[in-house]
BAZA-543270 format. One record per atom (N, C-alpha, C): x, y, z; residue in one letter. Coordinates in steps of 0.2 Angstrom, whole numbers, padded with zeros to 4 digits, always signed. Atoms other than C-alpha are relative to their C-alpha. Layout:
% BAZA-543270
XYZA...
END
This chain:
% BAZA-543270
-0003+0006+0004X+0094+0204-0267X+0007+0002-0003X-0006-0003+0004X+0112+0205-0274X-0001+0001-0008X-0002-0002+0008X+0117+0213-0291X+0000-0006-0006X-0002+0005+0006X+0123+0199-0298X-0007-0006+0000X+0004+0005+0001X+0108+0189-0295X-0006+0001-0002X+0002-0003+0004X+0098+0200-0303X-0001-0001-0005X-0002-0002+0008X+0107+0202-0319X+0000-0007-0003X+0001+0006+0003X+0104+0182-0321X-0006+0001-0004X+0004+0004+0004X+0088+0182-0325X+0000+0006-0007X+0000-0002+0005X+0091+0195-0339X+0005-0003-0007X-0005+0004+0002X+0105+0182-0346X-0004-0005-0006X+0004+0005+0006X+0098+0175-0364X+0000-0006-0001X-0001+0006+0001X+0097+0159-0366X+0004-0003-0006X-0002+0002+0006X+0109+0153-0380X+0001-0004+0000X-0001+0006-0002X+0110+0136-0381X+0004-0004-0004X-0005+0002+0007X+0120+0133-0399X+0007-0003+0003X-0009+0002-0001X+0139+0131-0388X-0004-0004+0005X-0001+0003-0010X+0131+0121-0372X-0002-0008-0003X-0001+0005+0002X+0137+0104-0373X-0007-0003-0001X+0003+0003-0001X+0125+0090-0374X+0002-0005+0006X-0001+0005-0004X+0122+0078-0359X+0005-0007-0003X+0000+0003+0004X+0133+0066-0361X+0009-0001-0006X-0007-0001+0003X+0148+0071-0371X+0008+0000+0004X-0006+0000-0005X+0167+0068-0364X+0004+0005-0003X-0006-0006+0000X+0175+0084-0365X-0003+0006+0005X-0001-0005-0006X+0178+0099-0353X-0004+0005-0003X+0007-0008+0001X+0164+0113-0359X-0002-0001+0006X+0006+0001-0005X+0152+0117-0346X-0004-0003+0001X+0005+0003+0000X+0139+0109-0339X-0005+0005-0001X+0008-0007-0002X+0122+0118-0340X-0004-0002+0004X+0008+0003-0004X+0108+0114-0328X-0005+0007+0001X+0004-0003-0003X+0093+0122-0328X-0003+0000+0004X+0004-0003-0006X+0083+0129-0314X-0008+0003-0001X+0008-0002+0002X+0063+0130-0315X-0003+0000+0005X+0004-0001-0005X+0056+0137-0300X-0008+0001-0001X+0009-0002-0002X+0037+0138-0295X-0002+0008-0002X-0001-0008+0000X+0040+0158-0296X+0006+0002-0001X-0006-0004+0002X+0052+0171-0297X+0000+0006+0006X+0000-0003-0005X+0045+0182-0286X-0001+0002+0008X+0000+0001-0004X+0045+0176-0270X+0008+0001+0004X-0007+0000-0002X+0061+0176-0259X+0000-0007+0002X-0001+0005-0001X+0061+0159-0256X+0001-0004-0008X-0001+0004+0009X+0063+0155-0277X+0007+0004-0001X-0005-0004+0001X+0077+0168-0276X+0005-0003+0006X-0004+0005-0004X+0085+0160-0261X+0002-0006+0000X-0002+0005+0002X+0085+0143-0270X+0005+0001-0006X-0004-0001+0003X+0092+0151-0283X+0008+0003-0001X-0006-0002-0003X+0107+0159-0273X+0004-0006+0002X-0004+0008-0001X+0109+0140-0268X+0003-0002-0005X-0004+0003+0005X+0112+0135-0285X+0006+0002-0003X-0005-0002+0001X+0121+0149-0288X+0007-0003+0004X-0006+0003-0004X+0135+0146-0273X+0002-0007-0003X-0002+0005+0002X+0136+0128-0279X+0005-0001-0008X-0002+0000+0005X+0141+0131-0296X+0009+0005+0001X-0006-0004-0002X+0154+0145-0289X+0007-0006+0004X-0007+0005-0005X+0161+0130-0278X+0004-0005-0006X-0003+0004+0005X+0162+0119-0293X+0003+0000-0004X-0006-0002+0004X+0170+0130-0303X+0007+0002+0001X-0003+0000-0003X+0181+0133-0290X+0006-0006-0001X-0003+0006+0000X+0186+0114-0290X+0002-0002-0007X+0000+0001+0006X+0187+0116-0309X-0006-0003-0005X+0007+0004+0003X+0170+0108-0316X-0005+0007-0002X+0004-0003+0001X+0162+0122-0325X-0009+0001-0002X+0007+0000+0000X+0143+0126-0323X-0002+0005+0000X+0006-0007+0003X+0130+0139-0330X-0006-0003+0002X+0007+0000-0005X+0114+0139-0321X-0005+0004-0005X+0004-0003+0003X+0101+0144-0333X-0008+0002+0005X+0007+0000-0004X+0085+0152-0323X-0005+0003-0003X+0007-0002+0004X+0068+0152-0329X-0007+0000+0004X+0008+0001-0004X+0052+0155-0319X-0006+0005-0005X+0006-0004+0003X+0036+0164-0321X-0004+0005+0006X+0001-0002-0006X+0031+0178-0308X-0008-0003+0001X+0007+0004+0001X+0012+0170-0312X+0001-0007+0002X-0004+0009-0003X+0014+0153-0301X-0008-0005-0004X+0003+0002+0004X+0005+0146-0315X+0001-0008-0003X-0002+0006+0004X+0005+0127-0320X+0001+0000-0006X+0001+0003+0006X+0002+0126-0338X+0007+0005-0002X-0005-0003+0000X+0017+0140-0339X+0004-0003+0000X-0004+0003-0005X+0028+0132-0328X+0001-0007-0006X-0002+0005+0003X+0025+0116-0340X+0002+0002-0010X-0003-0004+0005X+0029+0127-0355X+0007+0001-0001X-0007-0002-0001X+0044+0133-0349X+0007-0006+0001X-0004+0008-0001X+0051+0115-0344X-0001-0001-0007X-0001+0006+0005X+0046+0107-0360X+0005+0005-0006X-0004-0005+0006X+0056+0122-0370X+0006-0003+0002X-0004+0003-0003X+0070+0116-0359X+0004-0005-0004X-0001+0010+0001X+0071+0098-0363X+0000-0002-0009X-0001-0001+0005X+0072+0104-0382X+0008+0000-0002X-0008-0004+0002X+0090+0111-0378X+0004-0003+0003X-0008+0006-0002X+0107+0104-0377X+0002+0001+0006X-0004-0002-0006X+0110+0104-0358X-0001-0007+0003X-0006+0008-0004X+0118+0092-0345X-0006-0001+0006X+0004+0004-0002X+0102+0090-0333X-0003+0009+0002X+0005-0006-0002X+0088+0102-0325X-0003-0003+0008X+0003+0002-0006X+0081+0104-0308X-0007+0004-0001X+0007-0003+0000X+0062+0107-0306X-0003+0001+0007X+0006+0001-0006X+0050+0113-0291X-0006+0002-0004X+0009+0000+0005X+0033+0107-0300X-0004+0004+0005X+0007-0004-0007X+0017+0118-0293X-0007-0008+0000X+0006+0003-0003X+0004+0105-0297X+0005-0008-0002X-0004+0006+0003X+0013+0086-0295X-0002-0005-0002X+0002+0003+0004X+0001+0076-0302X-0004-0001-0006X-0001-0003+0005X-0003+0084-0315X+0005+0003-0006X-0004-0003+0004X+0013+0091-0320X+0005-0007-0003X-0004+0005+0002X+0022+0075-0322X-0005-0003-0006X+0003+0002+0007X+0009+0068-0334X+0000+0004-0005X+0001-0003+0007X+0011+0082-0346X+0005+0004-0002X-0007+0000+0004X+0030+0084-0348X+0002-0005-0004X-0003+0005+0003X+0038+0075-0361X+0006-0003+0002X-0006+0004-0002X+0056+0071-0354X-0003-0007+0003X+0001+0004-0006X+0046+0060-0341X+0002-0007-0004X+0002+0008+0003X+0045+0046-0355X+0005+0002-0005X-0002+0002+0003X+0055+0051-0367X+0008+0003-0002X-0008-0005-0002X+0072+0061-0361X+0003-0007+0004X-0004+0004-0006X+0086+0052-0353X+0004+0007+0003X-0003-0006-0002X+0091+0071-0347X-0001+0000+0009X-0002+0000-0008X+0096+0071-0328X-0005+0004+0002X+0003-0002-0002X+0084+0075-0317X+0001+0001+0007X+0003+0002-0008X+0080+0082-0299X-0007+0005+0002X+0007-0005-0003X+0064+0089-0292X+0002+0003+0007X-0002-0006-0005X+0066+0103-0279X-0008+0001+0004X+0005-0004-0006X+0054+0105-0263X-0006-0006-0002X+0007+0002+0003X+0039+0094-0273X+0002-0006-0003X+0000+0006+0006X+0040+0075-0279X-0003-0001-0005X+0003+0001+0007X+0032+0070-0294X+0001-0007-0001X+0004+0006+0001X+0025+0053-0300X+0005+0000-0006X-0004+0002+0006X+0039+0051-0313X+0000-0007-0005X+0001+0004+0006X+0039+0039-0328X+0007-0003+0000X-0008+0004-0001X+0060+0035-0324X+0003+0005+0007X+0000-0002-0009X+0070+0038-0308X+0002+0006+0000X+0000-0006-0002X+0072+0054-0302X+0005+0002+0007X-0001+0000-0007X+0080+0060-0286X-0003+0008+0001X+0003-0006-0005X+0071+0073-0273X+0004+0002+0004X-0002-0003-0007X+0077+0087-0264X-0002+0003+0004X+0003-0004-0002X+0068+0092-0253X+0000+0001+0010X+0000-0002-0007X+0063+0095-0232X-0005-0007+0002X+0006+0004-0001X+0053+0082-0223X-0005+0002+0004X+0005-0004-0001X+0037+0091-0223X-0006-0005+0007X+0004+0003-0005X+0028+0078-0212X+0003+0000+0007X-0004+0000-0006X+0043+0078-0196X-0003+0009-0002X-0001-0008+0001X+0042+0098-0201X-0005+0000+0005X+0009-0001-0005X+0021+0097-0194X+0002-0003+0009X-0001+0005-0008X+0025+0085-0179X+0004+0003+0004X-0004-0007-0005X+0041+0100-0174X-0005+0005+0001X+0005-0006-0003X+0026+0113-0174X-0003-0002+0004X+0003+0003-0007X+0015+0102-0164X+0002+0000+0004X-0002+0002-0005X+0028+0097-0153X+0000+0007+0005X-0003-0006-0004X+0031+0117-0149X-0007+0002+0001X+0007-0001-0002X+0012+0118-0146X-0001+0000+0006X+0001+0003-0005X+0013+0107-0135X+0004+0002+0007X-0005-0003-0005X+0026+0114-0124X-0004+0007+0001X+0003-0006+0000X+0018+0132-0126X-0005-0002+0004X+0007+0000-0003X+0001+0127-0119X+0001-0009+0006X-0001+0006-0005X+0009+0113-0107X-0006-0005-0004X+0005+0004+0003X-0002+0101-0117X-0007-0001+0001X+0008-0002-0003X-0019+0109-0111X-0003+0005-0005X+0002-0005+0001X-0029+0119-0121X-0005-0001-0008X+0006+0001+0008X-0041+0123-0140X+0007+0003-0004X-0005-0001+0005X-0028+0123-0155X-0004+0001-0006X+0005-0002+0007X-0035+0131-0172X+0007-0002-0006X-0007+0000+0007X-0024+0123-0189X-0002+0005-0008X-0001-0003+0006X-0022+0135-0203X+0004-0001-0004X-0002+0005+0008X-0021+0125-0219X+0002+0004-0006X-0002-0001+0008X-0013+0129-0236X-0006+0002-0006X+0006+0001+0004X-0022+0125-0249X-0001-0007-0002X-0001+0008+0002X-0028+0107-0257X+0004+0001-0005X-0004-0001+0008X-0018+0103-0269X+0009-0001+0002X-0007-0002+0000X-0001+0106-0263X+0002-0006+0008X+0001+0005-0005X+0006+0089-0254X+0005+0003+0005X-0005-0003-0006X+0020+0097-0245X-0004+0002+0006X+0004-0004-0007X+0007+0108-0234X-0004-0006+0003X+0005+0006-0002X-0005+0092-0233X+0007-0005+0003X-0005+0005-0003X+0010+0082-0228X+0002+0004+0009X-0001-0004-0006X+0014+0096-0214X-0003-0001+0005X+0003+0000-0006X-0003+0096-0207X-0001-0005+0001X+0002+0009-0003X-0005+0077-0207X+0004+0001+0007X-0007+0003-0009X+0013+0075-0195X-0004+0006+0006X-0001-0002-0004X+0007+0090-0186X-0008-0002+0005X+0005+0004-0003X-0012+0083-0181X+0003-0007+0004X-0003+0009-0002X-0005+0065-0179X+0004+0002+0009X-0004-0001-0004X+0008+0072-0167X-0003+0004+0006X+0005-0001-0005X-0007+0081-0157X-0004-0006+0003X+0003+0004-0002X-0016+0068-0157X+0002-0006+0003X-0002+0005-0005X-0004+0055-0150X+0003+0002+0006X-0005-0001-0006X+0006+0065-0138X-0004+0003+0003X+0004-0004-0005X-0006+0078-0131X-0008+0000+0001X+0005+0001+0001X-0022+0070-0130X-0006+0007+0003X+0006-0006-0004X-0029+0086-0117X+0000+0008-0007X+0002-0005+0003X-0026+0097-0133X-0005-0001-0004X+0008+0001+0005X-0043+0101-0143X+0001+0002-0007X+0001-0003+0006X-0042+0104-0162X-0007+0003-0002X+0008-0002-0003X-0057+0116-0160X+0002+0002-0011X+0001-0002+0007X-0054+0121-0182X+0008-0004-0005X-0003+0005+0003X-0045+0109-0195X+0000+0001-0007X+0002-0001+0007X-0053+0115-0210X+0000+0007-0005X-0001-0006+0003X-0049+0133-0215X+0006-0001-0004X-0008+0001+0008X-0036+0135-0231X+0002+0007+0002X+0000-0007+0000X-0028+0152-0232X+0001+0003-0008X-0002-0001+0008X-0022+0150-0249X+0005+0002-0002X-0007-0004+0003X-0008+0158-0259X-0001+0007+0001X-0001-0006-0001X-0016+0176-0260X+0000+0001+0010X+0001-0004-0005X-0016+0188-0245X-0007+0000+0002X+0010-0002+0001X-0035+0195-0247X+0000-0010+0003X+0002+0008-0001X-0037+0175-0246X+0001-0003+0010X-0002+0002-0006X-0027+0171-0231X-0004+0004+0007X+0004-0004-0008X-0033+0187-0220X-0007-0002+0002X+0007+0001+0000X-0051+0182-0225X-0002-0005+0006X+0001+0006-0001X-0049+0164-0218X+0004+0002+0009X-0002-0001-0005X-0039+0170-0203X-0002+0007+0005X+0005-0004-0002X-0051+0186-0197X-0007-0004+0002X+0006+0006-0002X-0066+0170-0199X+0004-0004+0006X-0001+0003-0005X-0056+0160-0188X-0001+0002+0009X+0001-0002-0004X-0055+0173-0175X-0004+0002+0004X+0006+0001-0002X-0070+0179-0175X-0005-0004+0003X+0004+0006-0003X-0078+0163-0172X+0003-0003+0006X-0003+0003-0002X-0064+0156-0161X+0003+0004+0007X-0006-0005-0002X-0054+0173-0153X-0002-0004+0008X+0000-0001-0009X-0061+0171-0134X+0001-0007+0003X+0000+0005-0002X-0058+0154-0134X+0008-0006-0002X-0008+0004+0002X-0041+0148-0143X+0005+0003+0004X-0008-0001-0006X-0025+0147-0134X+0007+0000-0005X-0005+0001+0008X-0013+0141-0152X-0002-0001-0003X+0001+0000+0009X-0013+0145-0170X+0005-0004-0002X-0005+0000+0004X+0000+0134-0181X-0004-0002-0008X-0001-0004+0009X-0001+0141-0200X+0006-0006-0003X-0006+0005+0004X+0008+0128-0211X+0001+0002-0007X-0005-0004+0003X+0012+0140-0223X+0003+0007+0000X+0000-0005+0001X+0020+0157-0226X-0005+0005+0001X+0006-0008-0002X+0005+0167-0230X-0004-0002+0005X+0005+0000-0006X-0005+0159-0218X+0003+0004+0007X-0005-0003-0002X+0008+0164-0206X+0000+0007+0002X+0001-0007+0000X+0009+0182-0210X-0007+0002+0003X+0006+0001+0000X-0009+0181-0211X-0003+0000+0007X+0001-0001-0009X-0013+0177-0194X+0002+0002+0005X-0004-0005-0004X+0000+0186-0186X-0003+0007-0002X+0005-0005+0003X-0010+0200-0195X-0004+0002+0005X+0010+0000-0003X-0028+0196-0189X+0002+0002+0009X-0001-0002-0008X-0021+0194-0170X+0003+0006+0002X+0001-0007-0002X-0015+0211-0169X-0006+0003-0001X+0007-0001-0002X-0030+0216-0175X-0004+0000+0003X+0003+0003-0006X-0039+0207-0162X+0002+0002+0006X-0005+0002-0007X-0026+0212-0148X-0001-0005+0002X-0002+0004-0001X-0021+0196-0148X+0007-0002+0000X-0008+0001+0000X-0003+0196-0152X+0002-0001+0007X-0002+0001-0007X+0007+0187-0136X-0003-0002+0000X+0006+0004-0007X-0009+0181-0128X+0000-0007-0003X+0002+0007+0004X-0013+0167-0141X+0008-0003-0005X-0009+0002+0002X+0004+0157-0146X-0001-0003-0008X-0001+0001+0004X+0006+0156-0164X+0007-0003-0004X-0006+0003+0005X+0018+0144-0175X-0003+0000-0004X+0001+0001+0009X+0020+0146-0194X+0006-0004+0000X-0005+0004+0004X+0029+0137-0205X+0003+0004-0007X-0003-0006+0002X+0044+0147-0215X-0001+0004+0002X-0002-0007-0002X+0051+0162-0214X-0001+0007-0004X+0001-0006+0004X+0047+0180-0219X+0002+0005+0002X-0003-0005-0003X+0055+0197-0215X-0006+0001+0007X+0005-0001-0003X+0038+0199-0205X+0001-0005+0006X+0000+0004-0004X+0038+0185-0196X+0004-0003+0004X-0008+0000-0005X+0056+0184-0190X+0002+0005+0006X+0002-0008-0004X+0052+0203-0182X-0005-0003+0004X+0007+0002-0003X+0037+0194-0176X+0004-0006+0007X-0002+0004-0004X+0049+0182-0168X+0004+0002+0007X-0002-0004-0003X+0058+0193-0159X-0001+0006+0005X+0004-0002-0004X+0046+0201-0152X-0005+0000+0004X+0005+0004-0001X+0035+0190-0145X-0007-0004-0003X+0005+0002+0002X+0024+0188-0155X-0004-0005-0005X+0000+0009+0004X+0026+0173-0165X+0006-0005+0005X-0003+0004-0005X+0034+0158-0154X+0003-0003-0002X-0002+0004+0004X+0038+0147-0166X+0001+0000-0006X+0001+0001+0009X+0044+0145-0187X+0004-0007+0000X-0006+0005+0004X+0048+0129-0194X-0001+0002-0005X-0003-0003+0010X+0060+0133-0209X+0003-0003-0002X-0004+0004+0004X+0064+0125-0221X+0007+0003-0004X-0005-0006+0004X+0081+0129-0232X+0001+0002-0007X+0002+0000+0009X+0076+0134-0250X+0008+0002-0001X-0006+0000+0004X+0095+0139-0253X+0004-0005+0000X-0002+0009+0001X+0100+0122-0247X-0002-0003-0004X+0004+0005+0006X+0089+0114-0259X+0002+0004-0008X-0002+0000+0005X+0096+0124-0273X+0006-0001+0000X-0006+0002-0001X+0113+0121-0267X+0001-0009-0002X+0001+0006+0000X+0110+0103-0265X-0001-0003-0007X+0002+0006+0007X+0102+0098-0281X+0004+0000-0006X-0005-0002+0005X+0115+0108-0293X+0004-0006+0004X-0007+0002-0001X+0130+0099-0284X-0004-0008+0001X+0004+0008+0000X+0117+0081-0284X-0001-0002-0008X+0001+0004+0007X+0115+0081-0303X+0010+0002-0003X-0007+0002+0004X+0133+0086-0307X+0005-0007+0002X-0003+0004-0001X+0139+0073-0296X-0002-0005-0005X+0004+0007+0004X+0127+0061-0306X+0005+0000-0008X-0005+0000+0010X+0134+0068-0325X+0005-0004+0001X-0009+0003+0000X+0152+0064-0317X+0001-0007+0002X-0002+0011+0000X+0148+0044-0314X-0002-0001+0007X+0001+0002-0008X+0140+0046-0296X-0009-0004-0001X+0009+0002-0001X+0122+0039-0290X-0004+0003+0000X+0004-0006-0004X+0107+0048-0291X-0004-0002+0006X+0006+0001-0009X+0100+0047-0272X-0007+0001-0003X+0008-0001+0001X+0079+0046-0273X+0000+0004+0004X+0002-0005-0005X+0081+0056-0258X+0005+0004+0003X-0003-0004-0003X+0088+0071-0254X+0000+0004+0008X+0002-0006-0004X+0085+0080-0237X+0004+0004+0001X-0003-0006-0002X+0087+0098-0234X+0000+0001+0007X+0002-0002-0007X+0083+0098-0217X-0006+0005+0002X+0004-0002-0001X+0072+0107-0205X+0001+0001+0004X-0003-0005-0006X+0074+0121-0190X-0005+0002+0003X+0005-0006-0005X+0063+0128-0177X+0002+0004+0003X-0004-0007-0001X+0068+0145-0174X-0007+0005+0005X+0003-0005-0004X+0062+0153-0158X+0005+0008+0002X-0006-0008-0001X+0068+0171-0150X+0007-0003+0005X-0006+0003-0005X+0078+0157-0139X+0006+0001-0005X-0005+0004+0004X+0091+0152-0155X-0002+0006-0009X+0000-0002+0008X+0085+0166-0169X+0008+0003-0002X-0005-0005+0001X+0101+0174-0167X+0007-0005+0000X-0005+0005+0001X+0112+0159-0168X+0003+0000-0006X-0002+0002+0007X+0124+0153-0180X-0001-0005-0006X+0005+0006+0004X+0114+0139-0186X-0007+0002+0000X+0007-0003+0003X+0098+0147-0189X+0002+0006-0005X+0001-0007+0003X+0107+0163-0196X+0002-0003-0008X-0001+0002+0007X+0115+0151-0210X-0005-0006-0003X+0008+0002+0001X+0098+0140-0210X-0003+0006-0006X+0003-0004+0004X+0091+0156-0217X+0003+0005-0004X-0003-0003+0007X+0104+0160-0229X+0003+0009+0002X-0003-0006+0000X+0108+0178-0221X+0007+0001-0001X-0006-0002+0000X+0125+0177-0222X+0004-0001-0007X-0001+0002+0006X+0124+0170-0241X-0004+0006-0004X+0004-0006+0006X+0111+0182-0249X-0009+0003+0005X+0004-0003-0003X+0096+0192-0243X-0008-0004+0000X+0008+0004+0001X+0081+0180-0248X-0001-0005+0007X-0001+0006-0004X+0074+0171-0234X-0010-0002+0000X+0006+0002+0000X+0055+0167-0238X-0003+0005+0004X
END
């Protein structure tokens, strides 16, 4: 991770000089930034989006301070701790990616009683006034893994789906589009397992991903893993098994892991989505809003499928932000 992106999050929050929303004179904007973690490289890649935007803006004259606040504990009650300290202080708008969205909206206070600019990042919310989203369209995202299923196993064959966890609409939005898009176009493939989670830890996912094999190994042809750790996870199990190569594997995002894995063979597929586009996006979506623009409901970041055919291109290498900052999920 670069230096300077570091030495942010040790940047105090002083909030005594930052204007309020709202006011006609030239100080800086402030927006804060409340990711789901801090730990991850995909919150830190979001984070390099907001930063670069800020850099353009100031470029063009419009100065902006990016306040970043997470928690390496991807903790709801935290996470609404952190925002509601926020929404205390004099700043020009905030972006959010809530962990739990129907829950977390019911028990912030801006929702009802802030007119403080809003954008959600990656994860909608059930808001109380309008909002705009920035996020990826996690349901087309499913039905691009399907679609590379189905190409892989010529549309013949037993497909095992390794699930997220409940709770999180994005991954349930994934595997809906990616079932739906099995079961309309390739009616000869079998969903032979639908119901395995992996979860967020490790231990969790290998657990759920070693059970599938074992039950499944001599008989599945393709895994798609609709999250990261699943991903890892059973690119994992399958060497373990000497399955790597033999059985065709798509995750969804990207990880140092499973980009080596792409180039290898031994992952076929990642759809990735762009966390530094979405932090890009939202910073330059609320300034435009302060400066008298509209806020769009819907932002999209896009969505890539990244084989060993195109990982080396110039549209997947800046899809995954390598040539802006080191994070890439």
């Amino acid at each position: 991770m670069q230096s300077h992106l570091i030495a942010l999050f040790l940047v105090p929050f002083l909030f005594g000089s930052i204007p309020i929303y709202g006011q006609n004179d030239s100080k800086e904007l402030s927006i804060a930034v409340v990711p789901k973690g801090t730990d991850k490289e995909r919150w830190k890649a979001i984070h390099a989006g907001a930063l670069k935007a800020s850099e353009e803006l100031s470029a063009e004259g419009v100065s902006v301070r990016i306040l970043w606040k997470g928690d390496n504990a991807a903790a709801r009650d935290k996470q609404i701790q952190v925002v509601d300290t926020f929404t205390g202080q004099r700043l020009s708008g905030i972006l959010v990616a809530s962990l739990d969205e129907s829950q977390f909206a019911g028990n912030i206070r801006f929702d009802r009683e802030s007119d403080l600019p809003m954008v959600y990042i990656e994860s909608g919310l059930d808001a109380d006034r309008p909002i705009s989203y920035v996020a990826t369209d996690n349901f087309q995202g499913g039905s691009i893994g399907a679609e590379r299923i189905g190409q892989l196993t010529e549309g013949v064959g037993n497909v095992i789906l390794l699930r997220h966890r409940q709770g999180d609409s994005n991954a349930e939005a994934r595997e809906a589009g990616f079932i739906e898009k099995i079961k309309t176009s390739y009616p000869s493939i079998r969903l032979i397992s639908i119901d395995q989670y992996s979860g967020d830890s490790m231990s969790q996912a290998d657990e759920a991903s070693e059970y599938l094999l074992n039950r499944y190994g001599r008989r599945v042809n393709a895994v798609f893993a609709s999250s990261v750790t699943g991903t890892n996870s059973m690119l994992n199990a399958l060497r373990n098994f000497n399955l790597a190569g033999q059985v065709f594997l798509v995750g969804y995002d990207a990880s140092n892991a499973s980009l080596d894995a792409i180039k290898t063979g031994e992952i076929q597929g990642l759809v990735i989505t762009n966390p530094f586009r979405m932090g890009y996006l939202g910073v330059s979506t609320l300034v435009d809003y302060i400066q008298g623009g509209n806020m769009p409901t819907m932002v999209d970041a896009g969505v890539t499928l990244v084989t060993m055919a195109n990982i080396e291109s110039t549209e997947v290498q800046e899809v995954l932000g390598l040539n802006k900052t080191e994070a890439v999920r």
